[in-house]
C-alpha positions as CSV (number, residue, x, y, z in Angstrom):
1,X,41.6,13.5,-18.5
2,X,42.2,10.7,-16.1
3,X,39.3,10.6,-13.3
4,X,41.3,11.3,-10.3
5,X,42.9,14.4,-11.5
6,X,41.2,17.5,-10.7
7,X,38.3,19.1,-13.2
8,X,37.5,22.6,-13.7
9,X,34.3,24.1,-15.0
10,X,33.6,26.7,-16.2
11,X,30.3,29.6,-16.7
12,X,31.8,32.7,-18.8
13,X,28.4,34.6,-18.8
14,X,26.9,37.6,-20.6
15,X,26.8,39.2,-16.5
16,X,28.4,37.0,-14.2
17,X,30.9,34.4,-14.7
18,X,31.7,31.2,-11.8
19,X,34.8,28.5,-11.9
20,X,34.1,25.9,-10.5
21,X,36.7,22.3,-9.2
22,X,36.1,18.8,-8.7
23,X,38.9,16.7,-7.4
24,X,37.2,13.4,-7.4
25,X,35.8,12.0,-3.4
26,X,35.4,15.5,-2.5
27,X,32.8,18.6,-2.9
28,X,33.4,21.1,-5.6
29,X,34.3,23.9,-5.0
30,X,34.3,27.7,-6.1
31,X,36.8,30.3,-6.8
32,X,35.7,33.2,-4.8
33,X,35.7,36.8,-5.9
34,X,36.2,40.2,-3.4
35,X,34.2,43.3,-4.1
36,X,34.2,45.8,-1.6
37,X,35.4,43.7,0.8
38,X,32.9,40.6,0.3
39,X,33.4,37.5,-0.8
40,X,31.3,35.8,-4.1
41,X,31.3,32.8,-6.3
42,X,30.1,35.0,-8.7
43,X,32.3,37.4,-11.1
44,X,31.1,39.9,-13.1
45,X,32.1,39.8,-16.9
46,X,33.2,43.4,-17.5
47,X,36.4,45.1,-18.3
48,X,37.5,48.6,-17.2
49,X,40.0,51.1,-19.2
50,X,41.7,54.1,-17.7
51,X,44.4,56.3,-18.8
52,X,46.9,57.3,-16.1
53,X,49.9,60.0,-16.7
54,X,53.2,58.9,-15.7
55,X,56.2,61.5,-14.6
56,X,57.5,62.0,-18.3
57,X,53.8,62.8,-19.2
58,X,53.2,60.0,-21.4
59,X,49.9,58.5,-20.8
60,X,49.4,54.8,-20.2
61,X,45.8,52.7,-20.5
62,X,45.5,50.1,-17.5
63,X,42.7,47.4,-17.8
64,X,40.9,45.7,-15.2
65,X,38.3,43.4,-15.8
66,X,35.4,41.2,-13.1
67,X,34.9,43.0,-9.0
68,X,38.0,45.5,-9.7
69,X,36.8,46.9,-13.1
70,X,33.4,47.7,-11.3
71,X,35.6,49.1,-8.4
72,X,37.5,51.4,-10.3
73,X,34.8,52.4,-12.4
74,X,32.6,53.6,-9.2
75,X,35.8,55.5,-7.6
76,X,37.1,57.4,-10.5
77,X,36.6,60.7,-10.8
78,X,36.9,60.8,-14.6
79,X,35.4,57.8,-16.1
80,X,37.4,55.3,-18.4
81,X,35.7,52.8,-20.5
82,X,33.8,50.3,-19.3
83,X,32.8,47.5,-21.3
84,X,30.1,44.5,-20.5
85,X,28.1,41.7,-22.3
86,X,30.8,41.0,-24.9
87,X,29.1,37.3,-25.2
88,X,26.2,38.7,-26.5
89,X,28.7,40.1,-29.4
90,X,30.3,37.0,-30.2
91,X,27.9,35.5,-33.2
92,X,28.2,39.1,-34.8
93,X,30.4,38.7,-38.4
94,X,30.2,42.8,-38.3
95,X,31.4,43.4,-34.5
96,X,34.5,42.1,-35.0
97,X,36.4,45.2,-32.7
98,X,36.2,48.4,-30.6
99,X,38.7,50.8,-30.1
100,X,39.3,52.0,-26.6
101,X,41.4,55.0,-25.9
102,X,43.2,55.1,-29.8
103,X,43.9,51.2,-29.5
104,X,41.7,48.5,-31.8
105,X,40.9,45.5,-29.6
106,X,39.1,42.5,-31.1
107,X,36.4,41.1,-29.1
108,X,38.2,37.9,-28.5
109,X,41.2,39.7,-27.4
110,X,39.0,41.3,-24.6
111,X,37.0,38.2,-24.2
112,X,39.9,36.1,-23.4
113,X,41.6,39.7,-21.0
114,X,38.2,38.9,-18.6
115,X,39.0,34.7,-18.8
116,X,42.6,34.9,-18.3
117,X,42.1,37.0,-14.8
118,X,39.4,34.4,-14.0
119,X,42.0,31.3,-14.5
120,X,44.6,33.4,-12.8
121,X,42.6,34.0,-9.7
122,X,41.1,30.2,-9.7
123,X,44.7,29.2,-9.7
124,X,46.0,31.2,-7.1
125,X,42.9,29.4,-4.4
126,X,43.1,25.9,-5.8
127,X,46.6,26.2,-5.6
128,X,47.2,24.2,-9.4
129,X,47.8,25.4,-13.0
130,X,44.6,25.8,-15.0
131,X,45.2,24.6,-18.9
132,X,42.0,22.7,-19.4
133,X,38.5,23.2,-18.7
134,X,34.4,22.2,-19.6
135,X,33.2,25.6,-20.8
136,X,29.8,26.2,-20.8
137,X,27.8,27.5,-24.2
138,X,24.3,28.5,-24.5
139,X,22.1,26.9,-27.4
140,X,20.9,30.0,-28.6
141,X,23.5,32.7,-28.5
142,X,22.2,36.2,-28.0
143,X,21.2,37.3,-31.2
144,X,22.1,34.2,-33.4
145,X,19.8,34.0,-36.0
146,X,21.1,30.5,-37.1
147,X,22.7,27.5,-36.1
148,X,26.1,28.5,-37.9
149,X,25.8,32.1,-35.9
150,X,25.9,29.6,-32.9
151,X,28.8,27.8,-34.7
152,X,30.5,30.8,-35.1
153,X,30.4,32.0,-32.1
154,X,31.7,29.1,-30.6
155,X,34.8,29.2,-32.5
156,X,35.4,32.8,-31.1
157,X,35.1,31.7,-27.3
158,X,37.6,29.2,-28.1
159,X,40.0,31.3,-29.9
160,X,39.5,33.6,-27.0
161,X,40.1,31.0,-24.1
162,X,43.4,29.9,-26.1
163,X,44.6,33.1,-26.0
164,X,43.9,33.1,-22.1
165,X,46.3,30.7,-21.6
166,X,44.3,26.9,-22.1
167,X,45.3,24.6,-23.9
168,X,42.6,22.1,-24.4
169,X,38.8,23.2,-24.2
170,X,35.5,21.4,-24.5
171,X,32.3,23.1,-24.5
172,X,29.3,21.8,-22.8
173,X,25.4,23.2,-23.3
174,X,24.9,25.6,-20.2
175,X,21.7,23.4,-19.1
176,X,23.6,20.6,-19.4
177,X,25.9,21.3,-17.3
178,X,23.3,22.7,-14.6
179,X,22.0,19.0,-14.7
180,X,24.8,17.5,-13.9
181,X,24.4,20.0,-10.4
182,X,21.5,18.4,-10.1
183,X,21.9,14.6,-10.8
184,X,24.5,14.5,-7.8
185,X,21.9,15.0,-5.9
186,X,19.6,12.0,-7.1
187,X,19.1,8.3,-5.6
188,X,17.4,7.3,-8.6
189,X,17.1,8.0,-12.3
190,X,14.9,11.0,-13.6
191,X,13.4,12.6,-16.9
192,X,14.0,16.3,-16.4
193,X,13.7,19.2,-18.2
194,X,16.4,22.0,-17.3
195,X,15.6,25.7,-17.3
196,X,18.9,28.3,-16.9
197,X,18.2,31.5,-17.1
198,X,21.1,33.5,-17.5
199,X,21.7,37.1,-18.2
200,X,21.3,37.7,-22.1
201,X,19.8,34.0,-23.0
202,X,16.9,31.3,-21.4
203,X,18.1,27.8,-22.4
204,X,16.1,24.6,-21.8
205,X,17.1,20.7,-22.2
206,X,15.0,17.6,-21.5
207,X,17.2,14.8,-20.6
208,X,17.3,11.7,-18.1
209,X,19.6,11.5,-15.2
210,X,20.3,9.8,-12.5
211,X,22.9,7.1,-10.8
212,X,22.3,4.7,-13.0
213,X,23.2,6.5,-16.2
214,X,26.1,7.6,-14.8
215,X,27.3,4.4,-13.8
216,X,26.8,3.1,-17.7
217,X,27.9,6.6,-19.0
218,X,25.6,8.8,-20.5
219,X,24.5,7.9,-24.3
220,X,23.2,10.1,-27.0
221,X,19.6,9.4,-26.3
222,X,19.9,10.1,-22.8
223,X,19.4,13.5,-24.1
224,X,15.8,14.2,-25.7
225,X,16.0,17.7,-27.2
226,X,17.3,21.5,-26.5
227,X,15.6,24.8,-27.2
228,X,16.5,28.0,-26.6
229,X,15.9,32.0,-27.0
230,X,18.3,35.3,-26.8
231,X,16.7,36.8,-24.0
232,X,16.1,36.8,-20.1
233,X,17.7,38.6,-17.1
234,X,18.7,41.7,-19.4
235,X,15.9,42.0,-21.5
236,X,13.5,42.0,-18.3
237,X,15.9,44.8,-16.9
238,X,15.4,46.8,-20.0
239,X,11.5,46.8,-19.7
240,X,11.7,48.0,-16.4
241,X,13.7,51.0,-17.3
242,X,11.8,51.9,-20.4
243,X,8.0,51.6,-18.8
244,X,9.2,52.8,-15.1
245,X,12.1,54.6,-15.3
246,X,12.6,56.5,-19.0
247,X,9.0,58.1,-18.0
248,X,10.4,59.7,-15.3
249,X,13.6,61.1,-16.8
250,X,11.4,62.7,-19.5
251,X,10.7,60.1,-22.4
252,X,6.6,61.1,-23.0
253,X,7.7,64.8,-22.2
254,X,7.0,67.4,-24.7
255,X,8.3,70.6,-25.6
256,X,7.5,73.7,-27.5
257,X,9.6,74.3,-31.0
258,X,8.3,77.2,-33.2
259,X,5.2,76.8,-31.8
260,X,4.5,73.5,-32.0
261,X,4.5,70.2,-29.3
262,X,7.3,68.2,-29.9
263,X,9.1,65.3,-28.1
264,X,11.6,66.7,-25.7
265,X,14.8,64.7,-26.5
266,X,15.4,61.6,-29.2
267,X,14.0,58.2,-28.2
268,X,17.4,57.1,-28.8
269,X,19.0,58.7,-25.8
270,X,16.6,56.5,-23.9
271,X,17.3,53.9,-25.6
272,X,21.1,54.2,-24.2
273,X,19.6,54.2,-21.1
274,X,18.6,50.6,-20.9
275,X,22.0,49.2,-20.6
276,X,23.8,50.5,-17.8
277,X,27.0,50.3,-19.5
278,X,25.5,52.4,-22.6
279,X,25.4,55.2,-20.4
280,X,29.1,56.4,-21.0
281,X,28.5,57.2,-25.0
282,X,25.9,60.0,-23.6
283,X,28.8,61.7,-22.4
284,X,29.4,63.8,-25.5
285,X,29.2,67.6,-26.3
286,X,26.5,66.7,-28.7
287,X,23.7,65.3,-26.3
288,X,25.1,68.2,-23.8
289,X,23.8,70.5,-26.8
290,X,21.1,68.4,-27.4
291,X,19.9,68.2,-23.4
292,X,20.6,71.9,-22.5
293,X,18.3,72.9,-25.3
294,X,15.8,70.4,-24.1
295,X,15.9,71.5,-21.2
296,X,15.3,75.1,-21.7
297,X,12.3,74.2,-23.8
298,X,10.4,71.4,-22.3
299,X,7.4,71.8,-20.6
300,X,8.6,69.6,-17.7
301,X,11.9,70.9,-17.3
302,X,12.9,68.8,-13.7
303,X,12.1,65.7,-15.5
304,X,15.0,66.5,-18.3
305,X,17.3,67.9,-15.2
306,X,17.1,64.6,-13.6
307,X,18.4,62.9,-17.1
308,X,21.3,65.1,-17.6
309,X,21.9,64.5,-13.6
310,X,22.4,61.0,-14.7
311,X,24.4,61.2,-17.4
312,X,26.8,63.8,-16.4
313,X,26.7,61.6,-13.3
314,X,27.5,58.2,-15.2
315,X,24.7,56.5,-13.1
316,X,24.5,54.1,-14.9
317,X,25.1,51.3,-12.9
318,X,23.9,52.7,-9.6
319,X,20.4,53.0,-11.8
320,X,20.6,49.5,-13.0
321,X,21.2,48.0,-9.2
322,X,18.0,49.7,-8.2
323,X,16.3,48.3,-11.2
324,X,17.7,44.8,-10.0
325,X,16.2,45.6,-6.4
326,X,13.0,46.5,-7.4
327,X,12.7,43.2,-9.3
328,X,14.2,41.2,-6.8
329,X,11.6,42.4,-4.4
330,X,8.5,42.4,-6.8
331,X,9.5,38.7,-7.1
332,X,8.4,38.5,-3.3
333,X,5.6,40.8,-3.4
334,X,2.8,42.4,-5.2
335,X,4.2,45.6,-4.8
336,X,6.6,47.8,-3.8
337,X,8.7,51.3,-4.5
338,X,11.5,51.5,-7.3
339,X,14.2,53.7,-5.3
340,X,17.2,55.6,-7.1
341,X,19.0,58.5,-5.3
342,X,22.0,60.5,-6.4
343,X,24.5,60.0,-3.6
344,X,27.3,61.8,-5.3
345,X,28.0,65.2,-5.1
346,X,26.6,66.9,-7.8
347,X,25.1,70.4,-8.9
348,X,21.5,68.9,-8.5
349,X,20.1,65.7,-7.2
350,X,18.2,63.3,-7.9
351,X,15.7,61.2,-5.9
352,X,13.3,59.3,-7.7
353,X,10.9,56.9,-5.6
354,X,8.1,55.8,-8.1
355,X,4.9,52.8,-7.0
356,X,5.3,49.7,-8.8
357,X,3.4,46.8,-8.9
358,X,4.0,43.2,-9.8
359,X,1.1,43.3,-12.6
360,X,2.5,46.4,-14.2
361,X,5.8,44.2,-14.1
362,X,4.0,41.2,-15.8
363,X,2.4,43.4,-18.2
364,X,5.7,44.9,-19.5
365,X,7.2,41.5,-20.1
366,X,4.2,39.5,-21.4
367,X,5.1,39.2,-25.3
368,X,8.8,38.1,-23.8
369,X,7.6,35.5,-21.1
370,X,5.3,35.1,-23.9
371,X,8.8,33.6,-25.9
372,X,9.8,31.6,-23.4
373,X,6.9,29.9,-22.6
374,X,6.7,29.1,-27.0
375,X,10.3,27.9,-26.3
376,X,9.4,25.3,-23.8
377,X,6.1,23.9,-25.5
378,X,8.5,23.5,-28.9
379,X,10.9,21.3,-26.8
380,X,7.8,19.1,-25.6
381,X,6.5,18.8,-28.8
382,X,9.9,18.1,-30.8
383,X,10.9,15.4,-27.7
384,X,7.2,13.8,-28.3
385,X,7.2,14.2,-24.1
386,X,3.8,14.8,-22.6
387,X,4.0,17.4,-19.3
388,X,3.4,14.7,-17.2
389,X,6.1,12.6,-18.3
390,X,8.7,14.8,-17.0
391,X,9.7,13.9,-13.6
392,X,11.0,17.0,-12.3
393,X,12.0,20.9,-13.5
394,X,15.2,22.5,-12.4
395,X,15.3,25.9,-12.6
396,X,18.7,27.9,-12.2
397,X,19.9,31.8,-12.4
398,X,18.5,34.9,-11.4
399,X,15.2,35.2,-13.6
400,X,13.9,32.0,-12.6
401,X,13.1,33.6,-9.1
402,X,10.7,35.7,-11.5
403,X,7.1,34.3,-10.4
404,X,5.5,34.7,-14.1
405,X,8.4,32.9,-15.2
406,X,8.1,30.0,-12.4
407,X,4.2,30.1,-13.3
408,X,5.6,28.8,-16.9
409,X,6.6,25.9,-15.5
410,X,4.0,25.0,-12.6
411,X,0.7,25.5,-14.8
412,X,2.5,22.8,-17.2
413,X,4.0,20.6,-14.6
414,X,3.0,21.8,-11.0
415,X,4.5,23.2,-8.4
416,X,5.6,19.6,-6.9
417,X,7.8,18.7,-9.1
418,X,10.3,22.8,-9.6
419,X,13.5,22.2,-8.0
420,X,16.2,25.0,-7.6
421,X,19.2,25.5,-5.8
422,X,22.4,27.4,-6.5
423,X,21.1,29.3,-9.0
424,X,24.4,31.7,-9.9
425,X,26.6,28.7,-9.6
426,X,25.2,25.7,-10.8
427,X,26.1,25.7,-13.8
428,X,29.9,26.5,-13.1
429,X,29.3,22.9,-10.6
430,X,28.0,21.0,-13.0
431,X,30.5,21.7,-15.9
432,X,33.3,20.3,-13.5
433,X,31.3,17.6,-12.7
434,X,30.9,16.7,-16.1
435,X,34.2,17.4,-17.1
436,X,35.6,14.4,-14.5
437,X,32.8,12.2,-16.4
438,X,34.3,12.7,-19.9
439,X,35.8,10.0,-21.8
């Protein structure tokens, strides 16, 4: 690319997804995203199926993918499919498709259904065609076990963005590209060390930046190291729900079979219960069966009343939002309430308001923040960089509002020297920068 033509960048998340343009001289910007009538740089990475009947009877499956997919989901009456974190699927050799509604779709076919609506609505408020882009990868892919998993997976997010509709693609580390956010904001050169915490995967690069390596061009050596690990906003999600929210719904309840104390229902219908987009496979006449005979038997019968109020309900993602609230506010205080009420109009209701501290919090994610902080002492080590060394930390996404994860970084490199800013965005920002500085 030529450096006055405009540059696009690019965050396709496991959650949310941002575009992001540079036309050299002037800010980036974002493309903007409406759901329920409000505006947001951030788009969700789900896709929505629903069959609809036409006159003649025949029926017809309609997708929708980012704000709309949600908004159809939460209005229908009959749930469709709904389908999220397909980038956590993409180093998988076995999960190579899913049928929805009689139809096999491959993952990079419904991949590249969520990125073509992305470049399609980027065009339409930039006002130019979209063919190339800097597309942001993380080092570790959720659940890679090597680096040709990685590899892999790569290959299938390019496949996937070609069948969007681009034509030339080049893929950038996600922390990368959240330094480059960060470097346009520098009057002198810095050794930094990059944490993004995304959705399904914490990634972390030590590099310098600064004017002066971008006026010379950034060299090979500029960057000191990467690590990574396949877990973060998700994972933290899915301890909350398990230790604070499962409990409630019935998971240590017993009943009485044949005269003996049993569990009330199978751990695995919990287990369902930790993604919110999980919920819909509960929606069977098996765990009906399986829940109605529960139910009759346990010795806490409201607690397995509020559970099938949920999943007959598809609640899933209303309970996952108050999951997020409770986090986001134990991440300002030592305590507050986890809140989730039923505000459809159901046969029962449910209205769970349950205590919560920020230690219980901390307790149920030590052995993971336990992971992350393993994954930033390896990149220290492998860069040969002492703590001090590093001029400053910028954290980015969600989690990193977490204070045990922010106490990660300031026990090793004080508080002084965390910088933040544009958390859900700044990847997206600095992927268009650094697509107007390549060659």
């Amino acid at each position: 690319m030529r450096s006055s033509e405009p540059h696009i960048g690019i965050d396709f998340g496991t959650t949310n997804s941002a575009v992001a343009l540079y036309r050299p001289g002037q800010p980036v910007e974002l493309a903007r995203f409406s759901f329920r009538g409000e505006q947001s740089p951030a788009c969700r990475s789900v896709l929505y199926f629903e069959q609809h009947k036409s006159p003649a009877g025949l029926r017809r499956v309609h997708g929708y993918s980012g704000p709309e997919a949600i908004e159809r989901y939460l209005d229908a009456d009959e749930k469709g499919r709904l389908i999220q974190s397909l980038k956590s699927h993409l180093p998988s050799r076995s999960l190579t498709s899913t049928e929805v509604f009689g139809r096999r779709h491959r993952v990079e076919e419904l991949v590249a259904r969520i990125v073509a609506d992305l470049r399609k609505q980027a065009e339409s408020q930039f006002g130019l065609p979209i063919r190339s882009a800097t597309v942001g990868r993380p080092v570790r892919f959720v659940g890679s076990e090597s680096f040709e998993d990685d590899d892999f997976a790569v290959s299938r997010l390019r496949e996937a963005f070609l069948t969007a509709g681009f034509e030339h693609i080049d893929f950038e580390l996600e922390p990368i590209g959240a330094a480059f956010a960060y470097q346009a904001t520098l009057q002198h050169d810095e050794l930094i060390l990059i944490g993004d915490f995304g959705g399904g995967t914490s990634d972390f690069s030590l590099l310098r930046v600064g004017p002066d390596i971008r006026a010379r061009g950034r060299r090979p050596e500029d960057l000191l190291g990467n690590s990574g690990v396949g877990l973060a906003g998700d994972a933290f999600d899915a301890r909350i729900v398990r230790k604070l929210v499962s409990p409630a719904l019935g998971s240590n309840s017993e009943a009485r079979s044949l005269n003996k104390i049993l569990p009330a229902v199978p751990a695995w219908i919990y287990a369902n219960l930790e993604r919110w987009h999980y919920l819909s496979f509960l929606r069977t006449n098996n765990v009906r069966e399986i829940l109605k005979s529960a139910h009759a038997r346990a010795l806490e019968p409201e607690k397995i009343e509020a559970l099938i109020t949920v999943i007959e309900g598809d609640l899933g993602y209303q309970l996952h939002q108050a999951v997020q609230q409770v986090k986001f506010e134990l991440s300002r205080s030592d305590r507050t309430q986890f809140h989730f009420c039923d505000g459809t109009a159901h046969a029962h209701t449910i209205d769970l308001r349950i205590p919560v501290t920020r230690a219980q919090f901390e307790s149920w994610i030590a052995d993971d923040l336990a992971t992350i902080e393993h994954a930033v002492d390896a990149l220290l080590k492998s860069a040969n960089v002492q703590p001090h060394e590093v001029d400053r930390v910028f954290l980015t996404g969600g989690t990193s509002f977490v204070p045990a994860v922010r106490n990660i970084f300031t026990t090793r490199f004080t508080q002084a020297k965390l910088r933040g800013g544009n958390e859900f965005t700044s990847v997206a920002q600095g992927l268009a920068l650094r697509a107007a500085s390549a060659p």
